[in-house]
Residue, then its C-alpha position, 0 to 999 in steps of 0.5 A: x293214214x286216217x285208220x292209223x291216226x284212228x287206231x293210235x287214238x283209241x290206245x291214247x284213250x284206253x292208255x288214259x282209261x287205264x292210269x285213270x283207274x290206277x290213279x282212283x285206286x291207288x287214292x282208295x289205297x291211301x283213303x283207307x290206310x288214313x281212315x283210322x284215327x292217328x292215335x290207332x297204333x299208339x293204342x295198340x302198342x299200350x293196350x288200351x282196349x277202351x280206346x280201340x273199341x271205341x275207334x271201331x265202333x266209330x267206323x275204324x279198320x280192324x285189319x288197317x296194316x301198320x307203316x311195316x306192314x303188320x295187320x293190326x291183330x299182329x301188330x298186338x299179338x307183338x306188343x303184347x297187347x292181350x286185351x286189344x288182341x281179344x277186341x280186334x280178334x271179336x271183330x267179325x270184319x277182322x281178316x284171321x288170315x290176313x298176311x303180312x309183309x313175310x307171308x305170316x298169319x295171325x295163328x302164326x303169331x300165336x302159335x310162336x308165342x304159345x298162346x293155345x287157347x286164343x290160337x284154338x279160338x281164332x281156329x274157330x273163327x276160321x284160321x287156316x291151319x294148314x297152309x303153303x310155305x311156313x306153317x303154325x305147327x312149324x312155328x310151336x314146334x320151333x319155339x318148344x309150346x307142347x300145348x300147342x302142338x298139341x292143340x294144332x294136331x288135333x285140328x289136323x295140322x299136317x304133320x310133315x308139311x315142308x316149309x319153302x326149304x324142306x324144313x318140317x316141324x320134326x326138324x325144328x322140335x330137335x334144333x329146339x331139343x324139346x323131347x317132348x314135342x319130338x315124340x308127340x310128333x313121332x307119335x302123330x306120324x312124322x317121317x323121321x327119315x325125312x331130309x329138307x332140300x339140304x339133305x338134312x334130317x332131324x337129327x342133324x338139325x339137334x345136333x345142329x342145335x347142340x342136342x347131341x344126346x337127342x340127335x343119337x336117339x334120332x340117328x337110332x331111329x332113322x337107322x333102324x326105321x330104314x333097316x325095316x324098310x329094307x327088310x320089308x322090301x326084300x320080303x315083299x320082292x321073295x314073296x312076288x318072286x315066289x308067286x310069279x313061281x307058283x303062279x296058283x300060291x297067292x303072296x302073303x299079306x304086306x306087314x306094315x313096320x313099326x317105329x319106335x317112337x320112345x327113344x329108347x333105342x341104343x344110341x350107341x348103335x347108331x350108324x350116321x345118316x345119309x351115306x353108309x359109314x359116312x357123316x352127315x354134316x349140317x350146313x351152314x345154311x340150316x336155320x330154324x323157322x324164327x331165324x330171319x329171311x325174305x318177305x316173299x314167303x320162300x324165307x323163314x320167320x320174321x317174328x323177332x325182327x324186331x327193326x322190321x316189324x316192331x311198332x311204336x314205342x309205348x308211352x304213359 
């Protein structure tokens, strides 16, 4: 009985020790949160820069998350607020990776409304690229900015990363019908035989978007990259035949196969994608990465939430 009562007191005193360190942070939590001054996003929201600049230097959080859950950068890039941006993004204590409440980052931000050089800045001061879930690329891609793309590649941006569902940015440069970005990606190594977690490849998704002249150079491409393919495998299996014939006959070099990546190939003779002589219909379910979704990363954008994320309403 005495080591019983011996054993329950010491979990009351751990069980205390406990909800006592929750408690200290939790007030740490909220100590931080209302540490910058109450006009903080009021400032933001109508790009006073002065007035921001001076907060920090007073001690004020450049990464304090807004009452949606925006980190204050983001919060700017938002609003707008290009000069707050540019003092909040001079921050050496400023996260450039900090999330928000959908899993986003401020290179996101920046790459969706297509501002290339501060995105190129904020590269070097460390923003990561490449990334699990969403990525910058997929959000350039989605909104038709070629300069940044552009820009994203040569910093290694991962061409056919897959968001949560599959998607890459092959996929949301056709439902946008921005040709341009579509063959610079072509270019750069996209798989256009790639499909998402729907079964569904990029020119699905431009006819999806209504892009149908786009879709047929696509169904084009795909019908004859896996035409090569299927060529290509065949060769290789009469040449290991061969070899294992004439064991002394060394198999020819594989060749690697060329894509066509000027779209200029006979729409006419395209077969459908997916089943052969069948259609591939796009389902319903088939967004682009700025369509609205969860907040736990496997949803697409939140960008243009604008109830979920807007910030205070500017005043004069």
């Amino acid at each position: 009985m005495k080591q019983q009562y011996i054993i329950s007191s010491i979990f009351k005193y751990l069980n205390g020790v406990g909800l006592l360190a929750c408690l200290a942070g939790l007030l740490l939590c909220t100590a931080a949160r209302a540490a910058n001054p109450a006009g903080w996003w009021i400032d933001i929201t109508n790009d006073r820069a002065t007035d921001i600049k001076t907060m920090l230097a007073e001690g004020a959080d450049p990464n304090a998350l807004s009452p949606k859950g925006q980190p204050s950068i983001m919060q700017a890039v938002r609003d707008g607020a290009w000069k707050v941006y540019d003092v909040l993004a001079a921050d050496r204590k400023t996260d450039v990776n900090a999330l928000n409440i959908s899993h986003e980052t401020p290179l996101m931000y920046l790459a969706v409304v297509g501002q290339t050089q501060r995105a190129e800045a904020l590269i070097g001061r460390g923003a990561e690229v490449n990334r699990l879930g969403w990525t910058p690329l997929q959000y350039a891609a989605s909104k038709g900015h070629l300069d940044t793309v552009q820009m994203l590649i040569a910093h290694k941006a991962i061409i056919d990363a897959p968001s949560p569902d599959g998607t890459t940015a092959l996929m949301l440069a056709a439902y946008a019908g921005s040709d341009g970005i579509v063959r610079a990606l072509l270019a750069a190594g996209a798989v256009v035989t790639v499909e998402n977690l729907g079964h569904h490849n990029a020119a699905d998704w431009a006819r999806q978007g209504k892009h149908d002249a786009l879709a047929d150079r696509l169904d084009a491409l795909i019908k004859k990259t896996l035409a090569e393919q299927a060529a290509q495998h065949d060769k290789n299996m009469a040449e290991e035949a061969a070899h294992a014939a004439a064991p002394g006959t060394a198999p020819g070099a594989a060749t690697i196969p060329t894509v066509d990546i000027t779209g200029s190939s006979d729409a006419g003779a395209a077969g459908k994608p997916g089943a052969a002589g069948g259609d591939s219909a796009v389902g319903k379910n088939a967004q682009p990465a700025s369509r609205k979704g969860g907040g736990d990363g496997s949803g697409t954008s939140q960008y243009f939430n604008s109830e979920d994320n807007a910030g205070p309403a500017k005043v004069h």
